[in-house]
N, C-alpha and C positions, 0 to 999 in steps of 0.2 A: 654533239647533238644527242639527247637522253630521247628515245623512243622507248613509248611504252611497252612492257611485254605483251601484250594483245591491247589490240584497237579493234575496231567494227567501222567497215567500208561496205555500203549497200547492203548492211544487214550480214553481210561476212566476217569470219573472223578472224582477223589475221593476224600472224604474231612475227617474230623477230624475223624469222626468213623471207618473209616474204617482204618485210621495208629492206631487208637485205637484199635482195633480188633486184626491188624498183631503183635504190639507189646505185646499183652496180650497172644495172641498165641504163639508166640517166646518165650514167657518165658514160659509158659507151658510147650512149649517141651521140652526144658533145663531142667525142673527141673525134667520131667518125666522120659530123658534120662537120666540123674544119679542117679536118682533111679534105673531104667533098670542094667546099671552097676553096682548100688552098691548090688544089688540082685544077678547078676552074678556073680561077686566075691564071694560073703556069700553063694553061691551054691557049688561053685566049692570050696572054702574053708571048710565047713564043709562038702561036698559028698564027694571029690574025694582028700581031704586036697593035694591043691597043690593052691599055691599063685599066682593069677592073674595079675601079677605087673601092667600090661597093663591098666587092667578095671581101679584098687586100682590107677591108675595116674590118669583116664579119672576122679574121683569120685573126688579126690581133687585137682584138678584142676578149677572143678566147684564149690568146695565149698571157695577154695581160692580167682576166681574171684564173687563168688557172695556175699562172706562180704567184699572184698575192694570196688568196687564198691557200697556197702550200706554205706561202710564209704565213701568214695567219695563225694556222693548224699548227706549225712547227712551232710556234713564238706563247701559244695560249693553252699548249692541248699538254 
């Protein structure tokens, strides 16, 4: 992905570090939120043993897009 060296967000000027920053944080949260789900599911599966289908999608979901995507990057970059 080619970011430009400054952009303008609300009249601010922002340059490399700081799309550095938003993209390192976006993927933080991604992977912290499938952990979050995949702990929910393993709670509710061994507490209450009833199958979260919901979470158990949200959980491979993210691990599906985050190795094609690394094969992606790996195949094109």
């Amino acid at each position: 992905m080619n970011f430009p060296m400054v952009c303008r967000i609300f009249g601010i000027t922002a340059d490399e570090r700081f799309l550095e920053h938003r993209r390192r944080s976006t993927s933080l949260a991604g992977i912290i939120t499938a952990l979050v789900a995949i702990g929910i599911f393993e709670y509710r599966l061994l507490h209450d043993h009833l199958w979260s289908w919901d979470l158990l999608a949200v959980a491979l979901a993210f691990a599906v897009i985050k190795l094609s995507m690394m094969a992606w990057y790996r195949f094109t970059d």
